[in-house]
C-alpha positions, -999 to 999 in steps of 0.1 A, spaced: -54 -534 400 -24 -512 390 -21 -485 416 -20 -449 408 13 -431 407 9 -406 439 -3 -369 429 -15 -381 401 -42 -357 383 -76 -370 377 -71 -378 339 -41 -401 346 -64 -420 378 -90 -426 353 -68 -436 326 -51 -463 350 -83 -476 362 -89 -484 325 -55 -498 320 -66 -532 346 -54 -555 320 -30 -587 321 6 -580 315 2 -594 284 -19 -570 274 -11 -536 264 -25 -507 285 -48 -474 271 -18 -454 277 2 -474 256 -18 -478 229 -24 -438 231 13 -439 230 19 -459 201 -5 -440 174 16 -409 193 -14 -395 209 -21 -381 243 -53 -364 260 -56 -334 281 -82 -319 304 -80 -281 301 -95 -260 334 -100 -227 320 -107 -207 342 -80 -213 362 -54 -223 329 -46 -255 345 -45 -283 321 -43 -317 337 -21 -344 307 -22 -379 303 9 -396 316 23 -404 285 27 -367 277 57 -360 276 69 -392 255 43 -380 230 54 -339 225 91 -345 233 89 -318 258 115 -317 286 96 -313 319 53 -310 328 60 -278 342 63 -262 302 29 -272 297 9 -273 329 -9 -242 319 -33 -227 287 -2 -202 288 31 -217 290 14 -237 262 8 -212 242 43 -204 241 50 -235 224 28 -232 194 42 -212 162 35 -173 163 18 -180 129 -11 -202 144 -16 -190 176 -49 -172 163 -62 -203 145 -56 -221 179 -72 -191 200 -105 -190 172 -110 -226 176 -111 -228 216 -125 -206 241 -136 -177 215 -164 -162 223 -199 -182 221 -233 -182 229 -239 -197 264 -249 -237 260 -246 -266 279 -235 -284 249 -201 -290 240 -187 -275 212 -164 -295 192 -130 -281 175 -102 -299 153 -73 -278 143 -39 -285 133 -6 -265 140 26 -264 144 42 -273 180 83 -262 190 87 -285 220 122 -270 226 113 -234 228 110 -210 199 147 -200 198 154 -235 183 142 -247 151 126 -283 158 93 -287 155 63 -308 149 31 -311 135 0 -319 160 -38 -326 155 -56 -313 184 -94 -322 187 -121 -321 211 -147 -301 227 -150 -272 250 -179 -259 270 -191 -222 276 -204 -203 312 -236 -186 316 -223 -158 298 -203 -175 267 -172 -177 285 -148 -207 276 -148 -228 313 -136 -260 302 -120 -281 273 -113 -318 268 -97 -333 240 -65 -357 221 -38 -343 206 -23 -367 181 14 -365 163 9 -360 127 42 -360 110 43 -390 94 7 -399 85 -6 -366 73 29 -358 49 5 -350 21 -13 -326 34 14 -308 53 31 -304 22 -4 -289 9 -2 -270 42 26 -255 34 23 -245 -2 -11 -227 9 13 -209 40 43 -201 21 58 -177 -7 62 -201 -41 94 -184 -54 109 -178 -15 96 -208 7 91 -183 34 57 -175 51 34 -156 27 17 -122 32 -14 -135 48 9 -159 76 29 -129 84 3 -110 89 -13 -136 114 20 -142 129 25 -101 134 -11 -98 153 -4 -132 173 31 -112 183 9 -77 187 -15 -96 211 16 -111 234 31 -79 237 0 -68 248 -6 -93 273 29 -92 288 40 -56 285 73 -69 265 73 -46 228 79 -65 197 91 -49 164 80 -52 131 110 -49 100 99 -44 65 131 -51 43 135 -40 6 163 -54 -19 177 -22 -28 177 -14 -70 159 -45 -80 150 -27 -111 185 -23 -123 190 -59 -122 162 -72 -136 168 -48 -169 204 -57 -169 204 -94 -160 163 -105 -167 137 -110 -138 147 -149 -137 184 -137 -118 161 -113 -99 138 -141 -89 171 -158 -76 185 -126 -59 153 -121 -40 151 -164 -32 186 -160 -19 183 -127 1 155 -145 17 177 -176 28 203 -151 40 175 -133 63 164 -168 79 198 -175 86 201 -146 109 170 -149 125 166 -156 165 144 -184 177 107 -172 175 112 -147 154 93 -147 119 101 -142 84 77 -136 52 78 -121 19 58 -89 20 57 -77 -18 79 -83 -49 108 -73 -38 101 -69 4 101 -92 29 88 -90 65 104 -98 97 82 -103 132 111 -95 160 92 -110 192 104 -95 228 124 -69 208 127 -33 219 139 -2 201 178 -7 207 178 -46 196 159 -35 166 185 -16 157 210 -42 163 190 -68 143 189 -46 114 220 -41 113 230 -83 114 207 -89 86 220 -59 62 256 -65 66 252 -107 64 235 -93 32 260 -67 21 291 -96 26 277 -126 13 281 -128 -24 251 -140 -45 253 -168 -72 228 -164 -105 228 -181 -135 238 -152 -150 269 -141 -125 281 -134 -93 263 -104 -80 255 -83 -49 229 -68 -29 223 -44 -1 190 -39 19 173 -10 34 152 -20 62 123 5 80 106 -9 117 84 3 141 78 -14 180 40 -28 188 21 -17 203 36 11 215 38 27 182 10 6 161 -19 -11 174 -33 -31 144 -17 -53 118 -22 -20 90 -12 6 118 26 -14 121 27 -26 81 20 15 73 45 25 98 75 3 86 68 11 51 69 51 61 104 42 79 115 24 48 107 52 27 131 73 48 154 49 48 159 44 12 165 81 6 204 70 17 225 59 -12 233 28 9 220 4 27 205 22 59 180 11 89 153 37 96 132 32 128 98 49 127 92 83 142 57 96 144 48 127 132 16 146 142 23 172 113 24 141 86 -4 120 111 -26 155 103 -20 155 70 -30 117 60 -62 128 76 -66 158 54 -60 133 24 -85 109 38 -112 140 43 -103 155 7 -104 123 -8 -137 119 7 -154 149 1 -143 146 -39 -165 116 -43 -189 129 -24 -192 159 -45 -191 142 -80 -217 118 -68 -239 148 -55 -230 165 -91 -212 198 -71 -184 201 -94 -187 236 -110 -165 249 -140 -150 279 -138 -134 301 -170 -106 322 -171 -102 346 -199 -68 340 -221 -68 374 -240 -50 381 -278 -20 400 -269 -29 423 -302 -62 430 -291 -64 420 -251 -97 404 -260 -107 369 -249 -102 343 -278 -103 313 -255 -113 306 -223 -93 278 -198 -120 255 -176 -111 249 -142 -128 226 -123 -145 242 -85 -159 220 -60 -191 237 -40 -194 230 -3 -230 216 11 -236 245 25 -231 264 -7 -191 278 -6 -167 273 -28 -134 253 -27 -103 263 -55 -91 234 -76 -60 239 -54 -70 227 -23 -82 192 -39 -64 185 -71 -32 174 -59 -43 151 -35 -73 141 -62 -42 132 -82 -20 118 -55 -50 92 -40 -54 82 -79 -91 100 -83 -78 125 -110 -96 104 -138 -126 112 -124 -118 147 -122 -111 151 -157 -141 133 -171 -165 156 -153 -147 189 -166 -147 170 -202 -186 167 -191 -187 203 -181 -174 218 -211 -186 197 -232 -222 206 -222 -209 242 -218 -194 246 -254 -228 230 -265 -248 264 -250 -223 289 -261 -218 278 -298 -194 306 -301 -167 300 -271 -136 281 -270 -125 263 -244 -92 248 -230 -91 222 -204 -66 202 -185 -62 167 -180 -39 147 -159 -12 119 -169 -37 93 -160 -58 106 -182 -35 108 -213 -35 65 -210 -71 64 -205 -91 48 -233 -122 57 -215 -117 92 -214 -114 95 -250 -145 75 -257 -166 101 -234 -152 127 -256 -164 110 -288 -199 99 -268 -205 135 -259 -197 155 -288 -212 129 -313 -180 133 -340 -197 167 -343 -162 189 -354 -181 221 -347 -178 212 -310 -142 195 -312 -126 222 -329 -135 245 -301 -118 228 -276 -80 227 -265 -65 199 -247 -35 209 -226 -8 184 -211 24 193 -189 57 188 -203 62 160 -175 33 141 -189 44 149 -226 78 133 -221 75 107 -192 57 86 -221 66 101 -254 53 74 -280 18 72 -259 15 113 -256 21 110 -294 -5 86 -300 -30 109 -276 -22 139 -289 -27 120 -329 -62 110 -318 -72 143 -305 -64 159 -337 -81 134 -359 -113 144 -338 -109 180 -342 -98 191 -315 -66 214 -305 -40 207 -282 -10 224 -258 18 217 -240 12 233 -204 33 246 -181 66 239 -205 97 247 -191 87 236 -155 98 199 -167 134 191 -178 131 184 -212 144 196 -241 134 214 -268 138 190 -292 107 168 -276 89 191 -293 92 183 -330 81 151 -315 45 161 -303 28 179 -336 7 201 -305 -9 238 -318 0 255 -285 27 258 -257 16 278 -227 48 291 -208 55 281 -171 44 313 -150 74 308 -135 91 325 -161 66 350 -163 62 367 -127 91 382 -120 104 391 -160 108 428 -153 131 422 -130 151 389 -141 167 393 -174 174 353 -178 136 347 -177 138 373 -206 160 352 -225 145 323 -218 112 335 -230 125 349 -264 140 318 -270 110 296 -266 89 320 -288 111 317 -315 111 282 -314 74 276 -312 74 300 -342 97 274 -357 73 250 -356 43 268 -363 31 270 -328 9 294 -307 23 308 -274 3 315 -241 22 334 -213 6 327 -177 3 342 -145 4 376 -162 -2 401 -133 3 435 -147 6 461 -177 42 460 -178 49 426 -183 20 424 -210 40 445 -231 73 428 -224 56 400 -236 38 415 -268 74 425 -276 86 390 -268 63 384 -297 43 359 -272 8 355 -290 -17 352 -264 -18 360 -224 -36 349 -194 -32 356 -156 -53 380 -133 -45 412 -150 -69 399 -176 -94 380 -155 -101 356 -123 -120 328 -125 -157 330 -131 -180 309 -125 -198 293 -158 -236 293 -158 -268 288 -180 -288 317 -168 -286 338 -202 -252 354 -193 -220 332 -199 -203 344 -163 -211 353 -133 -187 360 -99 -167 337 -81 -183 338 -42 -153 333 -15 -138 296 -19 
């Protein structure tokens, strides 16, 4: 019999005792060798793992010592599979005395993560729980898969990687960012997380076509991998964003490694199809987990820093700074948001009319329906402390179609009241919207002509063929329309020959202070006569007193609105068309 190399662990004894065979013969650890396959014993509890003697041979690592533990193994596995590794031994299981079997594949760097080598390995076996669940002990091969499994590392990859940029897709990064998060963790070394954008992306692709873009963002992505360090990670985030997983990274290198990658971008020339171009970056990063503690927490963060960092005109690295004012904020969003589906599914949106008087007569002709969302507990919230971050968190559709609701069934009970309502520029594209107003006044034009559809200037021009086209189909129903707010925007006049509207309602900005600014005068003179020009009505807002009424009425401005003529009132059914607005 062979004798057993001294020290030898108990794997490698019982290996050997097998191995009894003529010289002729080959032993089990050769054969193991040959298919490139070795077997381990893996102690747990205390992290020891005892290897078959042919290990080394088989993973091409330098010395036991890099693998004599569960840990220093771990360091030897790609960031990006580390948690398929971790899921598939010693998770968490329900305490047996049977063995529970795993086979995983992954990627193995048997020179470190600061060099690129690496290979592919099959790991399979079985592992066995403690009284309480607790992974004790595993046993298992691990078998070299380079050659035979080609095929399906190439299928491997195409599921792991970006199509257009071969680098690791969203969902890798994100696995590889947690598997970084959860080291830092563990060994009180910060890693850093980079979001990257291409800079004016949207300027190419109009001038050159999204194929050059395709190649400018392929290309960017090369230039990025180039300058990465051993064991860091690179991915394509979004269209036009890529993400970079700094491991053992603190604050200052951050900085430093920001600044490598934008200027190898900034002085490297870019060949297209089309031309020679060039790009610039503009990168945002936060550390983990000092500063984020969950994949979302560090992807917001760098995104927030990014957003500061593209307010420069140039490329320009911005690391994250929190911010209890902005932290306080996103939870107000979060609690407004929440409490505006709350109250449309619990039906406590209540309309609210303010008077918009005839400057001849200073008699209501029409009445504007604001939208008022009732606390539980029966108070009363102003449109302004919800609509703008209704319209911000993309809920303003919503809003809209349960004022067009509102009036609707208001108009219906008070045959002889017109009503104006608002609606957003989400609305204005929304075929949906214009199918409840169809739905709920049944075609009937003794409804439709009651009711005045106001859009902002903003909304007017950011899409002028699609505004035309609403503001078309709102007429052919019966119904009248304004431009609101108008001369808060920056257009021009001459948008409005564009827009055959019936109304244009003038920015209270203009309005408040006109006894004592004689260019809001002017300006207001000017946009009568041209609304006269084209045979459109004029509303004055925020009118707050008797003098400026009558500067107005001389203005020859046809109708007003503000305070001065009315707050808010509540609409209701109960035989009188208004009562008082309680406290909101």
């Amino acid at each position: 019999m062979k004798p057993s190399p001294p020290h030898s662990s108990p794997l490698t004894q019982r290996t050997a005792a097998l191995a009894d065979l003529p010289d002729t013969e080959m032993s089990l650890v050769d054969i193991l060798s040959t298919v490139e396959e070795t077997a381990y014993i893996w102690d747990i509890a205390s992290d020891l793992i005892d290897w078959e003697c042919n290990v080394l041979d088989v993973l091409g690592v330098a010395t036991l010592d890099e693998i004599s533990s569960g840990a220093r193994f771990k360091k030897l596995v790609a960031s990006e599979h580390l948690n398929r590794r971790n899921q598939a031994i010693g998770g968490q299981h329900s305490a047996t005395a049977k063995a529970i079997p795993y086979r995983i594949q992954y990627r193995f760097l048997p020179h470190g993560r600061r060099r690129d080598f690496a290979i592919w390995l099959e790991d399979h076996g079985s592992w066995w729980a403690d009284a309480d669940g607790q992974a004790v002990r595993a046993r298992g091969v691990i078998r070299v898969i380079n050659d035979r499994l080609k095929e399906q590392q190439q299928l491997l990859f195409r599921s792991e990687h970006d199509e257009l940029t071969g680098q690791l897709n969203r969902i890798r990064l994100s696995e590889a960012l947690d598997a970084a998060m959860t080291q830092a963790t563990a060994t009180g070394q910060s890693a850093a997380f980079l979001v990257v954008a291409i800079n004016n992306m949207s300027v190419v692709n109009e001038a050159f076509g999204f194929d050059v873009g395709d190649e400018i963002i392929t290309e960017i992505g090369h230039g990025l991998k180039s300058k990465l360090r051993g064991g860091d990670t690179l991915g394509r985030y979004s269209s036009n964003k890529f993400g970079i997983v700094l491991s053992e990274c603190n604050a200052g290198a951050a900085r430093i490694a920001a600044e490598r990658f934008m200027k190898a971008i900034r002085d490297t020339p870019i060949r297209t199809t089309a031309c020679q171009l060039s790009a610039t970056i503009s990168i945002g990063g936060v550390l983990v987990p000092s500063q984020a503690t969950t994949v979302q927490q560090a992807a917001n963060a760098a995104l927030q820093a990014l957003d500061t960092a593209k307010l420069k005109r140039h490329d320009c690295y911005h690391a994250f700074e929190p911010s209890p004012a902005r932290e306080s904020a996103r939870r107000r969003n979060i609690t407004v948001a929440d409490d505006v589906i709350k109250a449309l599914d619990d039906n406590r949106m209540l309309l609210a009319l303010q008077p918009i008087v005839s400057t001849r007569t200073r008699q209501p002709v029409l009445y504007e329906a604001l939208l008022r969302m009732a606390r539980p507990d029966g108070g009363i919230i102003a449109a302004g402390e919800f609509i703008e971050v209704a319209e911000q968190l993309g809920l303003s559709r919503l809003i809209d179609r349960r004022t067009l609701e509102l009036s609707v069934a208001f108009a219906k009970l008070h045959p002889h009241v017109r009503l104006s309502l608002n609606v957003s520029s989400l609305t204005c594209s929304d075929h949906e919207w214009m199918v409840a107003l169809h739905r709920l006044t049944a075609g009937d034009r003794r409804l439709t002509e009651r009711l005045t559809i106001e859009i902002t200037e903003t909304t007017a021009i950011d899409d002028i063929d699609q505004s035309v086209a609403f503001v078309d189909t709102l007429k052919d129903l019966g119904c009248r329309v304004a431009i609101d707010d108008f001369g808060a925007g920056y257009t021009s006049f001459k948008n409005l020959k564009h827009l055959a509207v019936d109304m244009v309602k003038i920015d209270g900005a203009f309005v408040k202070n006109l006894s004592a600014d004689k260019a809001d005068a002017i300006f207001i003179n000017t946009m009568v006569q041209l609304a006269r020009s084209f045979n459109m009505e004029t509303v004055a807002e925020w009118v707050g007193d008797e003098t400026t009424a009558d500067m107005l009425a001389s203005s020859g401005v046809d109708y007003l609105q503000g305070f001065h003529f009315g707050k808010p009132l509540l609409a209701t059914d109960n035989g009188s068309p208004f009562r008082p607005l309680r406290s909101a």
